[in-house]
HTML snippet that shows the backbone in 3Dmol.js (N, CA, C, O; Angstrom):
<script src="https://3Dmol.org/build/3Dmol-min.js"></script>
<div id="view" style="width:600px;height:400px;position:relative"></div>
<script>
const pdb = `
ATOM      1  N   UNK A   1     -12.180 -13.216 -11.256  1.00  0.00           N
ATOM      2  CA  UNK A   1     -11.470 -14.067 -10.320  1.00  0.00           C
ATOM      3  C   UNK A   1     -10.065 -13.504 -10.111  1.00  0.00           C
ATOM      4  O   UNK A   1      -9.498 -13.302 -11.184  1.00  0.00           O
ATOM      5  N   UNK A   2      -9.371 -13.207  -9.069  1.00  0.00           N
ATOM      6  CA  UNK A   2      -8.589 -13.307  -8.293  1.00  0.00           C
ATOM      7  C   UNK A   2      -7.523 -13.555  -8.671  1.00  0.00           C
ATOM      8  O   UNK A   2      -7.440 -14.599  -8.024  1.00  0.00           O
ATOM      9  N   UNK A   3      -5.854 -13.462  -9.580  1.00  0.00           N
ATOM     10  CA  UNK A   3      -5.125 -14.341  -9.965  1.00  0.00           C
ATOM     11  C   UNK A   3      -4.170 -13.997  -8.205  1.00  0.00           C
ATOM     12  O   UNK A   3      -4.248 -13.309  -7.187  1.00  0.00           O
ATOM     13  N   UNK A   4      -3.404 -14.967  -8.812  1.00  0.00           N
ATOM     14  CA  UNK A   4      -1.985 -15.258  -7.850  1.00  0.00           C
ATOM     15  C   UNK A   4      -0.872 -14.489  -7.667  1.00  0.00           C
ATOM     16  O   UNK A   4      -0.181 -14.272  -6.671  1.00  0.00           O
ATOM     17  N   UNK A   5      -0.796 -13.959  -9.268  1.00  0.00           N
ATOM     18  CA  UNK A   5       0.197 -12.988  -9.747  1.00  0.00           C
ATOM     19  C   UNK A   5      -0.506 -11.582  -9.191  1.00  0.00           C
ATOM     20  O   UNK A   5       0.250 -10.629  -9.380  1.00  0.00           O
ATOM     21  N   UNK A   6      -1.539 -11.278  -8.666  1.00  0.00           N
ATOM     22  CA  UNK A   6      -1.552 -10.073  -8.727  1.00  0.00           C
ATOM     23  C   UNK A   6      -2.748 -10.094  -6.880  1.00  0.00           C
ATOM     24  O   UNK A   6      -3.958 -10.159  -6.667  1.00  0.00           O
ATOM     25  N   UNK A   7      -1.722 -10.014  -6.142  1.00  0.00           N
ATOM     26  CA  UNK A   7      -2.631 -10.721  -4.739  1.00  0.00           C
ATOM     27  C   UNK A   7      -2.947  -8.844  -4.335  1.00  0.00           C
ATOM     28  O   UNK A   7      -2.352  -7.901  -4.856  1.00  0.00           O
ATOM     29  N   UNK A   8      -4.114  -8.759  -3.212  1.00  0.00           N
ATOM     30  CA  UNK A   8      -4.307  -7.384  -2.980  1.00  0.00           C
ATOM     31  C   UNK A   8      -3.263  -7.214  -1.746  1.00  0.00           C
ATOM     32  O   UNK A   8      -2.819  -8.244  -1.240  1.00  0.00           O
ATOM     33  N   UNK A   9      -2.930  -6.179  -1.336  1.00  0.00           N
ATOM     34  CA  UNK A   9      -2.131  -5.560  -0.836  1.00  0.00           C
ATOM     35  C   UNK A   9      -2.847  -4.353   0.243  1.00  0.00           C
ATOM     36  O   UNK A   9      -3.962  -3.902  -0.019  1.00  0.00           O
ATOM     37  N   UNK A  10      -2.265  -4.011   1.165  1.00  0.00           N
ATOM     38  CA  UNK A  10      -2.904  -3.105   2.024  1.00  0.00           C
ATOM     39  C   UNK A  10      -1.694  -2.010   2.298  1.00  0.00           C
ATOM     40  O   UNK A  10      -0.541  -2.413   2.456  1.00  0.00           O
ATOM     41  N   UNK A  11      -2.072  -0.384   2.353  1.00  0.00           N
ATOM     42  CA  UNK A  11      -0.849   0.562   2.164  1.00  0.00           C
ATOM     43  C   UNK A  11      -1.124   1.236   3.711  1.00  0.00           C
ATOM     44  O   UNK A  11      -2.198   1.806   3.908  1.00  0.00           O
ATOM     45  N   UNK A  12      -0.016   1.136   4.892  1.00  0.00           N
ATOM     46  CA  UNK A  12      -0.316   1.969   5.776  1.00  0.00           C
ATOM     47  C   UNK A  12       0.195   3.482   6.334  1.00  0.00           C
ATOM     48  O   UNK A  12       1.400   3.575   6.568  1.00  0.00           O
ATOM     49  N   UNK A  13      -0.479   4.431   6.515  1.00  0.00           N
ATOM     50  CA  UNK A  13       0.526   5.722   6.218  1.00  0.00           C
ATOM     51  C   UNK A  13       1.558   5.471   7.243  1.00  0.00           C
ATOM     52  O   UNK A  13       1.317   4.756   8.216  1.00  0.00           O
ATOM     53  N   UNK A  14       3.089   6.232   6.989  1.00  0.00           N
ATOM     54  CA  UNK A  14       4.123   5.983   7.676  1.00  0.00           C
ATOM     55  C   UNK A  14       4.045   6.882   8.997  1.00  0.00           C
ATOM     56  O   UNK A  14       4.949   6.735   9.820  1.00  0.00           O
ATOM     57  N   UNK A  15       3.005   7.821   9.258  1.00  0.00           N
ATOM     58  CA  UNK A  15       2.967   8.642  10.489  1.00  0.00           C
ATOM     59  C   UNK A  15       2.476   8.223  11.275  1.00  0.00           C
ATOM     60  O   UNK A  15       2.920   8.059  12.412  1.00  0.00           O
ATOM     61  N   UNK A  16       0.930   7.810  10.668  1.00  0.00           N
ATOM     62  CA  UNK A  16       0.009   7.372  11.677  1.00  0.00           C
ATOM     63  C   UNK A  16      -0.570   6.213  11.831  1.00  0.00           C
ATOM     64  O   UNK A  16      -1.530   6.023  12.578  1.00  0.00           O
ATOM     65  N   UNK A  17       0.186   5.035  10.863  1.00  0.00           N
ATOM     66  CA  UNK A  17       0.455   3.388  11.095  1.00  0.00           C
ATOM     67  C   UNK A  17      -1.024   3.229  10.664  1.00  0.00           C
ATOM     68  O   UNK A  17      -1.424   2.065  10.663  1.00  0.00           O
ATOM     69  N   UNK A  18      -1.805   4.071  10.340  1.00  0.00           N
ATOM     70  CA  UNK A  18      -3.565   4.192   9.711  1.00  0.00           C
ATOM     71  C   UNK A  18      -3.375   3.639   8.414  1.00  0.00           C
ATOM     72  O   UNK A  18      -2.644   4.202   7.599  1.00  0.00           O
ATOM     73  N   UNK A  19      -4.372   1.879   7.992  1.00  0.00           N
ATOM     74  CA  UNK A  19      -4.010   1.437   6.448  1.00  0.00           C
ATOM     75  C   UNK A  19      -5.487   1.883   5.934  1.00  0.00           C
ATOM     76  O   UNK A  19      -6.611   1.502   6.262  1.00  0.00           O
ATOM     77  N   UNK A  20      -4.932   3.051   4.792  1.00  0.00           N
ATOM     78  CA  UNK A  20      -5.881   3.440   4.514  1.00  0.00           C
ATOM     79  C   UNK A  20      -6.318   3.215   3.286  1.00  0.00           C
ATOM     80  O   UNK A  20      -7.394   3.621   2.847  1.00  0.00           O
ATOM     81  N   UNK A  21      -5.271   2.375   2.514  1.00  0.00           N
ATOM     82  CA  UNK A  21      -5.608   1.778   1.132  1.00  0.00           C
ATOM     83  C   UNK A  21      -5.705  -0.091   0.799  1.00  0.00           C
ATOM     84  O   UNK A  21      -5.531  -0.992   1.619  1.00  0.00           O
ATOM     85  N   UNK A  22      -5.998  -0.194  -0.494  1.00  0.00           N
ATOM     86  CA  UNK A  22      -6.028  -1.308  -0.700  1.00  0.00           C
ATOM     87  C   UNK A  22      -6.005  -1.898  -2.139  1.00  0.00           C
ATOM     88  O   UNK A  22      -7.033  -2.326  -2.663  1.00  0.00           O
ATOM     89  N   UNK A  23      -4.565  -1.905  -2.879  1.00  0.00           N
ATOM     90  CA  UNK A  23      -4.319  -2.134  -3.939  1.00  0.00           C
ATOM     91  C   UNK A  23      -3.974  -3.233  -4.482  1.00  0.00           C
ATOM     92  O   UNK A  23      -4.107  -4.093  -3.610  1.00  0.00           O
ATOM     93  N   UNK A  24      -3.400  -3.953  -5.951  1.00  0.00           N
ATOM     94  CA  UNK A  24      -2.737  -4.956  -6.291  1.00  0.00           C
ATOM     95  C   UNK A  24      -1.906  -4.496  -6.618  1.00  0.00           C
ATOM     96  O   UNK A  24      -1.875  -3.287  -6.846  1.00  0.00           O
ATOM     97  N   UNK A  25      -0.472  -5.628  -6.832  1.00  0.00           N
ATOM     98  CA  UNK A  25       0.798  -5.428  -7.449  1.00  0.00           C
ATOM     99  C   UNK A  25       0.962  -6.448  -8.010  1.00  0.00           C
ATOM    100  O   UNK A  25       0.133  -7.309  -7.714  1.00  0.00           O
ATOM    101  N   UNK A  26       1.899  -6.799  -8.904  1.00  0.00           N
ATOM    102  CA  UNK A  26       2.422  -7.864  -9.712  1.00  0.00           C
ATOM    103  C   UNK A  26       3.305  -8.292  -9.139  1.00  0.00           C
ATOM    104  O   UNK A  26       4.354  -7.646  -9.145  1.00  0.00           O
ATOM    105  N   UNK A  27       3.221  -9.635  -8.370  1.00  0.00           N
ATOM    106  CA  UNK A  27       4.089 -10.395  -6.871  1.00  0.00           C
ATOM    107  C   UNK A  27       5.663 -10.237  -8.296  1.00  0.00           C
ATOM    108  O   UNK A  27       6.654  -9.506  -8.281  1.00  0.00           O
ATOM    109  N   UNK A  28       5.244 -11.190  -9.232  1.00  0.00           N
ATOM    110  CA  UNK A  28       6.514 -11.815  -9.969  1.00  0.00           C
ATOM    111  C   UNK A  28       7.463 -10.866 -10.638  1.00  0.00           C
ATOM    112  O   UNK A  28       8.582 -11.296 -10.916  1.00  0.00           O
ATOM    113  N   UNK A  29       7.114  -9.490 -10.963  1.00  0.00           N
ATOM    114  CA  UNK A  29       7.568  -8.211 -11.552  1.00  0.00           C
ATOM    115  C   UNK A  29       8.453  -7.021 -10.111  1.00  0.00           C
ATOM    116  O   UNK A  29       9.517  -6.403 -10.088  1.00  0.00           O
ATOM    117  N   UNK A  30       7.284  -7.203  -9.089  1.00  0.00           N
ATOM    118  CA  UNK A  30       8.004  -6.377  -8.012  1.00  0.00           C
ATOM    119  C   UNK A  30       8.116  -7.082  -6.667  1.00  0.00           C
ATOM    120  O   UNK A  30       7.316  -6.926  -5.744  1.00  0.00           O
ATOM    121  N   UNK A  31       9.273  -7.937  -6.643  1.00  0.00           N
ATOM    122  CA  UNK A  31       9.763  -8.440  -5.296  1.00  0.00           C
ATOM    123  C   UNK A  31       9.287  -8.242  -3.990  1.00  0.00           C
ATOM    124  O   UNK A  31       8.625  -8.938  -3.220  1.00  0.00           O
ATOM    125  N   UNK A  32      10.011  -6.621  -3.900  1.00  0.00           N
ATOM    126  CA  UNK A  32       9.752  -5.836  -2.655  1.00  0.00           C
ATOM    127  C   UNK A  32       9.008  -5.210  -2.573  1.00  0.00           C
ATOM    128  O   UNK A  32       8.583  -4.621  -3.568  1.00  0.00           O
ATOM    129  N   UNK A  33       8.463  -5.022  -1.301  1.00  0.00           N
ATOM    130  CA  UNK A  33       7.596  -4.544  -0.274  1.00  0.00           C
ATOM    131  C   UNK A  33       7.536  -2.807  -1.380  1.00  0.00           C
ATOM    132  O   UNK A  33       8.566  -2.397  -1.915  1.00  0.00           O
ATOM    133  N   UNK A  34       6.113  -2.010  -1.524  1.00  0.00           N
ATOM    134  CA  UNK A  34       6.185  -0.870  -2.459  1.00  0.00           C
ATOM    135  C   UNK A  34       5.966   0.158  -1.103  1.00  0.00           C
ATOM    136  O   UNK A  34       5.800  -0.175   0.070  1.00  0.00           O
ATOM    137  N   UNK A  35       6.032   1.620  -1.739  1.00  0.00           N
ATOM    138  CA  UNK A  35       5.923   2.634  -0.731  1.00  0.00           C
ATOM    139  C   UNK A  35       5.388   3.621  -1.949  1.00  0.00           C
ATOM    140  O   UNK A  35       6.019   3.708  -3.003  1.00  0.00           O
ATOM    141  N   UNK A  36       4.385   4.224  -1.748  1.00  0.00           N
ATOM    142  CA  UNK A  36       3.702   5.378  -2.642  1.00  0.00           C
ATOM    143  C   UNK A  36       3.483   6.517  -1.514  1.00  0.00           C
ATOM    144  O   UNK A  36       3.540   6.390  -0.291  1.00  0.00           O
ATOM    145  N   UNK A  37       3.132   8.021  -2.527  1.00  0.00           N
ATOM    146  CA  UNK A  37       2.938   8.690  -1.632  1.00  0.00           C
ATOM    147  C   UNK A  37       1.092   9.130  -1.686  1.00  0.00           C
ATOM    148  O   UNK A  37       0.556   9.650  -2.664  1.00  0.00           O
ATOM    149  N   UNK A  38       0.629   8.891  -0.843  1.00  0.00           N
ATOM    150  CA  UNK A  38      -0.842   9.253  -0.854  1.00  0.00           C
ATOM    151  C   UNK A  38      -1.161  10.002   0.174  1.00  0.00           C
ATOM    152  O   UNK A  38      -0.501  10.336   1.157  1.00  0.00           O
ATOM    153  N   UNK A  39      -2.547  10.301  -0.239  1.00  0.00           N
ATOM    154  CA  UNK A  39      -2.893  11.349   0.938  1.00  0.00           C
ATOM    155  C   UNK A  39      -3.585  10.607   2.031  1.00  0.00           C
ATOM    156  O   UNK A  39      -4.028   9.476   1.829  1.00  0.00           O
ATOM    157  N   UNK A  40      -3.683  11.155   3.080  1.00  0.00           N
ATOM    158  CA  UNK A  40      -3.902  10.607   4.635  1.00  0.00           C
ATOM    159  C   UNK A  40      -4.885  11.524   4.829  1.00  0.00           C
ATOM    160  O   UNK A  40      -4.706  12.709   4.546  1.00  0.00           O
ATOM    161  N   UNK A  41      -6.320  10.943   5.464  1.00  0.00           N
ATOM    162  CA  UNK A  41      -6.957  11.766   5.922  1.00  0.00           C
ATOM    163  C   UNK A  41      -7.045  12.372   7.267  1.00  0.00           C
ATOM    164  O   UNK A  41      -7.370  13.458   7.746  1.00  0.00           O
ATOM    165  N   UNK A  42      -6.641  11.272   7.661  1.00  0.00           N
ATOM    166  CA  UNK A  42      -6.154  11.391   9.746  1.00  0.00           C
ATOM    167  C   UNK A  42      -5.447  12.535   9.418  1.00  0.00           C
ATOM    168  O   UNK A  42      -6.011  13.628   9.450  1.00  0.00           O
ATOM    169  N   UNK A  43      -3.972  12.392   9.025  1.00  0.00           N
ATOM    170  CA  UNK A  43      -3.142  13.326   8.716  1.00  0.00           C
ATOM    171  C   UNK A  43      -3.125  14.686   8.072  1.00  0.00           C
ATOM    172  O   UNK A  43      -2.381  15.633   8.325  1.00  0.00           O
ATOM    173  N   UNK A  44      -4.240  14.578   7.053  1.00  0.00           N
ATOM    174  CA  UNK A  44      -4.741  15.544   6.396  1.00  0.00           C
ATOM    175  C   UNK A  44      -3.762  16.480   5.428  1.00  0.00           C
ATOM    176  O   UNK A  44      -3.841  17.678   5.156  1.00  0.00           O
ATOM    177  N   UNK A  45      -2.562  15.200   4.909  1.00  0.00           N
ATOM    178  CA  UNK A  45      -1.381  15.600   3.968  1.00  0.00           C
ATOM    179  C   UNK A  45      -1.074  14.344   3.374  1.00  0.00           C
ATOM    180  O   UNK A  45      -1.211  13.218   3.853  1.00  0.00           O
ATOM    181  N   UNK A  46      -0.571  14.749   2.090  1.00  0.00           N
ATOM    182  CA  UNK A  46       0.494  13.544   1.712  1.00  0.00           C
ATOM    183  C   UNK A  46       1.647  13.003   2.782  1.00  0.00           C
ATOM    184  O   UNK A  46       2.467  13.630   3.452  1.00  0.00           O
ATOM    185  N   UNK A  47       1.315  11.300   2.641  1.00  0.00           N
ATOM    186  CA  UNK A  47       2.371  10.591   3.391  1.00  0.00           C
ATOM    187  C   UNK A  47       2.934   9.857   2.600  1.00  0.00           C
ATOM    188  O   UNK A  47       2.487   9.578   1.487  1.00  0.00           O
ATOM    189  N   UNK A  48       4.350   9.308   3.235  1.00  0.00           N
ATOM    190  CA  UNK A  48       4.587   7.984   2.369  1.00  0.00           C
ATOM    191  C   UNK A  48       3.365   6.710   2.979  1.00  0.00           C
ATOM    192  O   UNK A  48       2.936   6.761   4.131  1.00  0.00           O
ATOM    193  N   UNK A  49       3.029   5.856   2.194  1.00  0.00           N
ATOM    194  CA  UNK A  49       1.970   4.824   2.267  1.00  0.00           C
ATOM    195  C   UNK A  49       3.102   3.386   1.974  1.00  0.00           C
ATOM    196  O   UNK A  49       3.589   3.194   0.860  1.00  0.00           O
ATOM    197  N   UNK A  50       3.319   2.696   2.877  1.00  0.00           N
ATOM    198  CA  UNK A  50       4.559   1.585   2.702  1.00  0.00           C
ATOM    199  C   UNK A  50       3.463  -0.161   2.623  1.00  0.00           C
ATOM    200  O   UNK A  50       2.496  -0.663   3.196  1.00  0.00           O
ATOM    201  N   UNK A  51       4.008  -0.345   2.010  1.00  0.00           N
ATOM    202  CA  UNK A  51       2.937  -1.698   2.046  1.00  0.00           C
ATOM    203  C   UNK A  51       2.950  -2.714   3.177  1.00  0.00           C
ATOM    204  O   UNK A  51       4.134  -2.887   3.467  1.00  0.00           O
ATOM    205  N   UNK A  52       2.014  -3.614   4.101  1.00  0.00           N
ATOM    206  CA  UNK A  52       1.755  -4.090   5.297  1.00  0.00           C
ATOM    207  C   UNK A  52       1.709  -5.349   4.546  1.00  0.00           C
ATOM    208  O   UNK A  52       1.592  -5.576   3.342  1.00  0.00           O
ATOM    209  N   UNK A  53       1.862  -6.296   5.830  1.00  0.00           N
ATOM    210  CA  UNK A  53       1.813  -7.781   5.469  1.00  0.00           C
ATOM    211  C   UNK A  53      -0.148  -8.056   6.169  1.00  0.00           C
ATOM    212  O   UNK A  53      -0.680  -9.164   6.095  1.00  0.00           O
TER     213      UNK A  53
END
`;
const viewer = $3Dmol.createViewer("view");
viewer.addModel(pdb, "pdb");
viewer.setStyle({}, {cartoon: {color: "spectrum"}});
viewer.zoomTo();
viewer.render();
</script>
């Protein structure tokens, strides 16, 4: 089950606005909005990946 503290999240690359992931975070530990760098397949490189509402 699902907690509250840890809701899923969707990452979209910063080039090509493509959300190509779909992770959790810990709402109560990290405030703000995260940015990782992952790879893009559209893109076919590492992007930054910024988190979407």
């Amino acid at each position: 089950m699902a907690s509250d503290k840890r809701p899923p999240i969707t990452l979209a690359c910063d080039s090509c606005k493509r959300r190509n992931y779909v992770t959790t975070k810990n709402k109560t530990n990290t405030r703000e909005r995260i940015e990782l760098k992952k790879y893009c397949r559209w893109c076919r490189q590492h992007q930054p990946h910024k988190e979407t509402r």
